[in-house]
Structures are given as structure tokens and as C-alpha cells.
DRENTOR-518010 format. One record per atom (N, C-alpha, C, O): x, y, z. Coordinates in steps of 0.05 Angstrom, whole numbers, padded with zeros to 5 digits, always signed. Atoms other than C-alpha are relative to their C-alpha. Example, Ala and Ser with C-alpha at 12.3 -4.5 7.8 and 13.67 -1.06 7.14 Angstrom:
residues 2
+00018-00024+00000
+00246-00090+00156
+00018+00024+00000
+00039+00024+00013
-00016-00024-00001
+00273-00021+00143
-00015+00022+00014
-00005+00044+00018
end
This chain:
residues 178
+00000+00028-00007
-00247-01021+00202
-00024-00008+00016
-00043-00023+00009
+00030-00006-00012
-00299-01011+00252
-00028-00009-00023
-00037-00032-00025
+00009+00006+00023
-00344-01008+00193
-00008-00017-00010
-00031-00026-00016
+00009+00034+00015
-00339-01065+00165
-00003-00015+00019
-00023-00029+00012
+00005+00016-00011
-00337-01104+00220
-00039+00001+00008
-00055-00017+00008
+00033-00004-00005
-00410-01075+00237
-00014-00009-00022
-00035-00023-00020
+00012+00012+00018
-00422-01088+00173
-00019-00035-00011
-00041-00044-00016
-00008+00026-00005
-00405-01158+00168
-00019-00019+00021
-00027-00041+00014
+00018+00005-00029
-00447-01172+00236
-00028+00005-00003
-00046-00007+00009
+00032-00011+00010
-00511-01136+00204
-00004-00021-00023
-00027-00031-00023
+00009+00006+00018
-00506-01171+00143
+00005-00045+00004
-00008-00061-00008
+00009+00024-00026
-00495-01245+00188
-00027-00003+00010
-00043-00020+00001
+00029-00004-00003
-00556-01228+00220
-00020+00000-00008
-00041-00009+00001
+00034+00005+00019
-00603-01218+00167
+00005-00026-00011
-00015-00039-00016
+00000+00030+00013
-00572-01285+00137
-00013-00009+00014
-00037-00011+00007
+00013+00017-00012
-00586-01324+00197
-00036+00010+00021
-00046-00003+00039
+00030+00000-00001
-00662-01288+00208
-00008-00010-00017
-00025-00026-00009
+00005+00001+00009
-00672-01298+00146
-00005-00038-00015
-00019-00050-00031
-00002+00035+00005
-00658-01376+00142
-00013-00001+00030
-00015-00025+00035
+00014+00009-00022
-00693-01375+00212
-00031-00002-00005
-00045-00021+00005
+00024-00004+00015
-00757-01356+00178
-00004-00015-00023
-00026-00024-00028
+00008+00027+00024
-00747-01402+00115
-00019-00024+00017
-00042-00033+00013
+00005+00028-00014
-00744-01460+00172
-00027+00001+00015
-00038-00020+00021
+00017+00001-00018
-00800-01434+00212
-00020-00013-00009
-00022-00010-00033
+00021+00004+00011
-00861-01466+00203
-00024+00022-00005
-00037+00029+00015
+00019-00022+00007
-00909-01413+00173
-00033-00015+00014
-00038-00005+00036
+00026+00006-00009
-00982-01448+00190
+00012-00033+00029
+00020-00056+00032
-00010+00017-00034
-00965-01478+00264
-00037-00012+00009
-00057+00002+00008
+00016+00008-00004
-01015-01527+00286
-00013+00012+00032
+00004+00017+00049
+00008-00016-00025
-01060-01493+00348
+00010-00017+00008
+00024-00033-00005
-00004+00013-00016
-01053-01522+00411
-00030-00011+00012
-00030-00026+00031
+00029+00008-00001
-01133-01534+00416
-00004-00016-00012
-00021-00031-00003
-00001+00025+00021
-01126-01581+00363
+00024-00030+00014
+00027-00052+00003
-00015+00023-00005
-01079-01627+00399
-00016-00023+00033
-00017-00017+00057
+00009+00009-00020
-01114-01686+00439
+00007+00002+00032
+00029-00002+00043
+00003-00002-00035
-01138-01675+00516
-00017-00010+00012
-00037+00003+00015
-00012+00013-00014
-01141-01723+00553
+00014-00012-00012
-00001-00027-00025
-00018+00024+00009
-01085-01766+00527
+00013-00025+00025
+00023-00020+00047
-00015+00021-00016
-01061-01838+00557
+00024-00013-00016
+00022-00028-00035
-00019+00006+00010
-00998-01850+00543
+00008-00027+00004
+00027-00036-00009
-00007+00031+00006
-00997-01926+00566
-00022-00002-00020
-00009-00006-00040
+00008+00009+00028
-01052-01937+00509
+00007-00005-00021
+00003-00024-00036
-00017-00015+00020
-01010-01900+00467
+00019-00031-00012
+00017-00042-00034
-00019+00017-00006
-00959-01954+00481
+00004-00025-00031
-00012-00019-00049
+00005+00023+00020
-00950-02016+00426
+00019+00004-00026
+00040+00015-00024
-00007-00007+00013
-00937-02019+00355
-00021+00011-00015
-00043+00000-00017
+00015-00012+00025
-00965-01971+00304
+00006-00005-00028
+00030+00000-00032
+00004-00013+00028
-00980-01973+00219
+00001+00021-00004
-00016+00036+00006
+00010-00019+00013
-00966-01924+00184
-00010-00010-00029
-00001-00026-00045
+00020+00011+00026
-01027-01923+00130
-00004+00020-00012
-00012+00015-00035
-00009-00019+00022
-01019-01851+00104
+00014+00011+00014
+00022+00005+00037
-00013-00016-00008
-00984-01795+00100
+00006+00025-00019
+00000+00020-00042
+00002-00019+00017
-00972-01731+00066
+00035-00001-00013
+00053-00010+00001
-00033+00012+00001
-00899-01734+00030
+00012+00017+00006
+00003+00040+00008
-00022-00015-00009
-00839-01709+00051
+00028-00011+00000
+00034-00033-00009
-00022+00019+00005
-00773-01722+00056
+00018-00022+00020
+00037-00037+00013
-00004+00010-00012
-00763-01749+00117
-00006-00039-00006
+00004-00057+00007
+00007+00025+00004
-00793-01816+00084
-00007-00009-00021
-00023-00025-00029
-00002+00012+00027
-00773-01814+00021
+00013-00025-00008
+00037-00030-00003
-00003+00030+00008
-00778-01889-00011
+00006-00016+00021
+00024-00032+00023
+00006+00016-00024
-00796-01913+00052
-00031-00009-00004
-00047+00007-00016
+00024+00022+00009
-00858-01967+00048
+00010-00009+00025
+00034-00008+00033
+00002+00022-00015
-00880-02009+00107
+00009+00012+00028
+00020-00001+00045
-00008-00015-00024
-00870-01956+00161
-00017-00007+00029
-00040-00001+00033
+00012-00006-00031
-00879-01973+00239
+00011+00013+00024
+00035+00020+00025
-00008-00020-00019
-00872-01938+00298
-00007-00027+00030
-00028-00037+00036
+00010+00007-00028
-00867-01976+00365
+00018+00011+00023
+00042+00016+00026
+00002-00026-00024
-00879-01937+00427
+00012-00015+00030
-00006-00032+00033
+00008+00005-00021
-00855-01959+00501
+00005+00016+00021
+00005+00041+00016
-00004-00027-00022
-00841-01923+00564
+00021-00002+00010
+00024-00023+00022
-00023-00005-00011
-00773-01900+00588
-00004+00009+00028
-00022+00024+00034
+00008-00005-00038
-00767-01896+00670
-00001+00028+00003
-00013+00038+00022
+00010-00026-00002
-00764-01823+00654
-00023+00019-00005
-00025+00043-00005
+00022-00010+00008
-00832-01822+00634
-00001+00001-00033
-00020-00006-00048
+00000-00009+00029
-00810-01803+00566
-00010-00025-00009
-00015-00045+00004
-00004+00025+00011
-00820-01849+00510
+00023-00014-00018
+00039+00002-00029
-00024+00012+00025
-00771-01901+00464
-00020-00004-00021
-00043-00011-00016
+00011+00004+00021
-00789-01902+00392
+00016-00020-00019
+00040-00014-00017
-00015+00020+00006
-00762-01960+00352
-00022+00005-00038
-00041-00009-00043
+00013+00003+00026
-00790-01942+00275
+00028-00012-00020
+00051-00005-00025
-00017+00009+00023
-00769-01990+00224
-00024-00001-00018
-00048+00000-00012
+00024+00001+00023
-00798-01995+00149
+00017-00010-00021
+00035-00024-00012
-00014+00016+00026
-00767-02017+00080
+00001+00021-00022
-00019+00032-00028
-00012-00025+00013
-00725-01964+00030
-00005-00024-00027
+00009-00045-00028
+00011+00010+00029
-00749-01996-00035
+00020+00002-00024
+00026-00013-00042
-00021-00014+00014
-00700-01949-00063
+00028-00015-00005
+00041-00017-00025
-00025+00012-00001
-00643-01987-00038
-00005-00034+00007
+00013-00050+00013
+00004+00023+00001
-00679-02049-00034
+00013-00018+00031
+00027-00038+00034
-00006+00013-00031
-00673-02061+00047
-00011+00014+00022
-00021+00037+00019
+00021-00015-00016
-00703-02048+00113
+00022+00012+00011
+00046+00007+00008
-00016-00019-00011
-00682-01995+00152
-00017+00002+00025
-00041+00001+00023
+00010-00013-00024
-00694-01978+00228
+00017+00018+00007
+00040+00019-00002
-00012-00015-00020
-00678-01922+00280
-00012+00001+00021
-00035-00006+00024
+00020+00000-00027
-00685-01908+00355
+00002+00021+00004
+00021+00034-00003
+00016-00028-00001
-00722-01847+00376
+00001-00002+00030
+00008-00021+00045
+00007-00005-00026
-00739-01813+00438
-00019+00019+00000
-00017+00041-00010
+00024-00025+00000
-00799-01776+00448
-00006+00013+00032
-00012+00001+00053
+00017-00015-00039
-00820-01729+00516
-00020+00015-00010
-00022+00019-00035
+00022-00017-00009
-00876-01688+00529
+00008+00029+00001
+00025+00037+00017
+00009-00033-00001
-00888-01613+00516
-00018+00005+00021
-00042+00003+00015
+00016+00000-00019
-00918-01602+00575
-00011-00026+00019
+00003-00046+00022
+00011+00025-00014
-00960-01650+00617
-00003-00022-00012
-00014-00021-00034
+00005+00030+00012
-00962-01727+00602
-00028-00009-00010
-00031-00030-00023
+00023+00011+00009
-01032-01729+00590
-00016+00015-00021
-00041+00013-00021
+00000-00015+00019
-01033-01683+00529
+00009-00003-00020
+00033+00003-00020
-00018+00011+00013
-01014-01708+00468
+00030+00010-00026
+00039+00001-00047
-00020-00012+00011
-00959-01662+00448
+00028-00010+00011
+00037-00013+00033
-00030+00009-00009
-00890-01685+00443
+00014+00016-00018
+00008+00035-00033
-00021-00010+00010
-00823-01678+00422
+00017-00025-00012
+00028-00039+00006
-00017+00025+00007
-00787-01736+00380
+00032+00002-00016
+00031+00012-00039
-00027+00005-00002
-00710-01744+00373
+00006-00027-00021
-00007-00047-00015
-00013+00019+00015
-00677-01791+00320
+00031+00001+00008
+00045-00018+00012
-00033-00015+00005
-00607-01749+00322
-00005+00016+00026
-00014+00039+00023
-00009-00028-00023
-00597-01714+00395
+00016+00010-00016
+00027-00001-00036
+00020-00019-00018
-00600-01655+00408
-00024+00005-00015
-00041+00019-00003
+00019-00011+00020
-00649-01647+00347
-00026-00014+00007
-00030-00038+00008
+00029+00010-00007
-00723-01652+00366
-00016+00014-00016
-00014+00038-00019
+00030-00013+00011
-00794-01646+00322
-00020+00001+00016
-00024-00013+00036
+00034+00011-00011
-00861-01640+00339
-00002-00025-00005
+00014-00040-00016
+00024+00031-00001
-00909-01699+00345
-00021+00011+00018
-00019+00013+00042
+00021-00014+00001
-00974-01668+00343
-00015-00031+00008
-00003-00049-00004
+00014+00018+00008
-01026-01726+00360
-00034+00019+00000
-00043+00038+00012
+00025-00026+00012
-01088-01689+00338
-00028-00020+00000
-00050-00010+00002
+00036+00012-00010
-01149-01748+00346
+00014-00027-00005
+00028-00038-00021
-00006+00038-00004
-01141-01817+00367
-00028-00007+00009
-00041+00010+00022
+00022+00011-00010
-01204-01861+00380
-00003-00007+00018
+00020-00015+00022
+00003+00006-00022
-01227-01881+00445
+00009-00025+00008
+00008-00030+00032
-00010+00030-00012
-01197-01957+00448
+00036+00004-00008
+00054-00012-00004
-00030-00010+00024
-01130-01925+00408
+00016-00018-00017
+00040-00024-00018
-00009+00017+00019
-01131-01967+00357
+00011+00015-00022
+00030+00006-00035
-00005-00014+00023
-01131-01906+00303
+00003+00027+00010
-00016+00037+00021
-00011-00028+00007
-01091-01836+00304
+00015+00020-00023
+00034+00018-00038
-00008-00020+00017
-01083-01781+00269
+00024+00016+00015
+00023+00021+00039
-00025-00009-00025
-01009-01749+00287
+00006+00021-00033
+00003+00015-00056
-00019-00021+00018
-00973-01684+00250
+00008+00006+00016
+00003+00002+00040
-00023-00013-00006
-00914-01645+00255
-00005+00028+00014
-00025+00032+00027
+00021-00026-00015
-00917-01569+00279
-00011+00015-00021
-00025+00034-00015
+00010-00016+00021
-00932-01545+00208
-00029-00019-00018
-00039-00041-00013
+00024+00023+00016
-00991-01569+00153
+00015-00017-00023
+00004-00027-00042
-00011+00018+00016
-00929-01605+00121
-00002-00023+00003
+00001-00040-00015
-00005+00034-00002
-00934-01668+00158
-00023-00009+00007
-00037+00008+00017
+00028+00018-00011
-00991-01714+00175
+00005-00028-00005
+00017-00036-00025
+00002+00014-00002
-00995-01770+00190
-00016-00026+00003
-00009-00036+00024
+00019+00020-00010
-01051-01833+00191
+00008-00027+00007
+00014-00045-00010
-00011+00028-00007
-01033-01892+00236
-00020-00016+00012
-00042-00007+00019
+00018+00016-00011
-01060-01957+00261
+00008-00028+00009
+00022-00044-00004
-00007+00031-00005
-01057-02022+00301
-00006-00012-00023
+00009-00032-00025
+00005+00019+00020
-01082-02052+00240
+00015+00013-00025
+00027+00034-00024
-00018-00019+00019
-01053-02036+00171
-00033+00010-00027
-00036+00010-00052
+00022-00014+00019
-01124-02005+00148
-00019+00022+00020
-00024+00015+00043
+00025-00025-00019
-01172-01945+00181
-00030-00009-00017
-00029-00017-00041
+00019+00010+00003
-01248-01963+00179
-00010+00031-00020
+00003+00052-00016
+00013-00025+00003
-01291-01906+00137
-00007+00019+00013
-00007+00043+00005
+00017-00026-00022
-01324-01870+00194
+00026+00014+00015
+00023+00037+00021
-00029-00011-00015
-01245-01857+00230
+00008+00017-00027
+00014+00041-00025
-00012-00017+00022
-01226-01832+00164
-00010+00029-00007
+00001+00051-00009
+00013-00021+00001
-01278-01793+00153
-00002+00033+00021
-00005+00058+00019
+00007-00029-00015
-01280-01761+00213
+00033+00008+00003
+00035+00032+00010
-00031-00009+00003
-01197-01754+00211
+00004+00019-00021
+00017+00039-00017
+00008-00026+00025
-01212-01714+00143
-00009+00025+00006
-00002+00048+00003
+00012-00036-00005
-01262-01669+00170
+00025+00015+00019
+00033+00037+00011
-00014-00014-00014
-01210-01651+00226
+00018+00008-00014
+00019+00033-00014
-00028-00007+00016
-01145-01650+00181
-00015+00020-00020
+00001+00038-00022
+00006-00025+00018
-01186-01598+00128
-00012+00019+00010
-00020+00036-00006
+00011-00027-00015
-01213-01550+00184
+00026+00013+00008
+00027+00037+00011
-00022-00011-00012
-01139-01545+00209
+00015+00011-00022
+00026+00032-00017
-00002-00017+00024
-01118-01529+00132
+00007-00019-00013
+00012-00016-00037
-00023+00025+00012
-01087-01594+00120
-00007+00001-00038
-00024+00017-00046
+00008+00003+00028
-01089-01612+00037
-00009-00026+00001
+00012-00039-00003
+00006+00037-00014
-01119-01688+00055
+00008-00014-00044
+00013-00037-00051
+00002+00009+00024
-01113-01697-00022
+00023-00007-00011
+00026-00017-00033
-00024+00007+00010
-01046-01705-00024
+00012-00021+00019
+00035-00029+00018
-00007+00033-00020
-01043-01766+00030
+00009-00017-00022
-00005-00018-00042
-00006+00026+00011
-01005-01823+00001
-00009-00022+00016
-00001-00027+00039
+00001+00031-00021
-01031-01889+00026
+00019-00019-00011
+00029-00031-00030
-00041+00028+00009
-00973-01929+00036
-00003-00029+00028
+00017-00037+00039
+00010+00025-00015
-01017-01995+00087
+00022-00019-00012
+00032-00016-00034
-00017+00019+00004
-00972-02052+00087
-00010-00021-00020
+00005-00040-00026
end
């Protein structure tokens, strides 16, 4: 009886490594790649989303924004609404994002569903922060956002060179601008 129960417990275990490693992200974004200095009142407002790489988190979703403000705990509230095409209506949720570390770093952690938190990589924003580049912790997600619902050539460009040194596939961005 013994036996089996050991059994049973070994063969548990490799299940749940084995689905721990499916989930893991295999290519994890450095931490050299994630903007330093970050200001997180800049940050603040509403964002476009103007690409994005697909996934399923935003499947037959069109017209995606993100607006950012600041919770007394420092953290942030995220209020993203956009329009399910699919089902022919808009859809919002409210988020919570904190900081991986220090506030002036732009690594977070964002919440739709407590207790469940992702990355939010912000990986190059321009100096007035009108335009950022944001992924997940793997090279599945990326993100291109903007106060406006367009990025100029030269932000793009240089959002490319960064997103294909880190491994990103930039070729499979959907632009989905309002």
C-alpha cells in the first residue's frame, strides 16, 4: 500500500512540474531591457492600443485602451475597455497593477482576477510619454501603445530595432489603431 501511495505522489509531481514548465515562459524578457528611469505620474492617462502581437487574451477585441491612475497605495488602477466584434459590444475590466520592485522602474505586475498577476514589461517609452512599447514576461506578448491612435516612423522604427534584438517576431504585430 505504501507503494502505491509513493507511487501516486511521484507520478502527481511530475504532472504538476511538468504543466509548471508548459506554463513557464521559456524566453523571459531580461531585466536590462526594462525602462530606467521610469515616471509613473507620466505614465498616468489614457493609452491606444495600436499593435500587438496575438494572443488570446484579446481575442476579437478592436479598439483597445488602457487608462492608468494612481491608487493611495502607490500602486496603479487600470480601467481597459475595447469592443468584442465577435459579440458585437464593448467590453471593460478593472485592473490593478504594482511594481516589481522600485516605482521608478518600469516593471509591474497587473491583476484583472485577484490573486492572479502578469507581467507588464514597459521596455521603451519616449521622453514626453506619448509612445510605449510594453510586453509580457515572455516574447509572446507585446505590445505598441499611444496617446494618439498612430506611432510616428522614427518611434516605430526604433521600437522594432529594440523588440528584434530582444527576439521578438515584429512581423506578426497586428495593427489594430482605432
Amino acid at each position: 500500500m505504501k507503494k502505491q501511495n509513493w507511487l501516486i505522489a511521484l507520478a502527481a509531481g511530475a504532472g504538476a512540474a511538468g504543466l509548471a514548465y508548459a506554463l513557464w515562459p521559456k524566453n523571459k524578457i531580461p531585466k536590462s531591457a526594462i525602462v530606467q528611469p521610469f515616471d509613473k505620474h507620466k505614465y498616468l492617462g489614457l493609452w491606444n492600443e495600436v499593435a500587438r502581437l496575438p494572443n488570446r487574451i484579446e481575442k476579437n477585441l478592436k479598439n483597445v485602451t488602457d487608462e492608468y491612475s494612481l491608487n493611495d497605495d502607490g500602486s496603479l488602477a487600470v480601467i481597459t475597455r475595447a469592443y468584442n466584434f465577435d459579440k458585437n459590444k464593448p467590453v471593460e475590466a478593472e485592473g490593478k497593477a504594482k511594481f516589481v520592485g522600485p516605482d521608478n522602474r518600469g516593471q509591474l505586475k497587473v491583476s484583472y482576477f485577484l490573486p492572479i498577476y502578469l507581467d507588464y514589461n514597459i521596455l521603451d517609452v519616449d521622453a514626453k510619454y506619448r509612445y510605449a512599447m510594453v510586453s509580457g514576461s515572455s516574447l509572446e506578448y507585446l505590445w505598441i501603445i499611444s496617446r494618439e491612435n498612430a506611432v510616428p516612423d522614427e518611434i516605430k522604427e526604433r521600437f522594432f530595432a529594440k523588440a528584434t534584438a530582444l527576439g521578438f517576431d515584429i512581423s506578426k504585430l497586428e495593427w489594430t489603431a482605432l
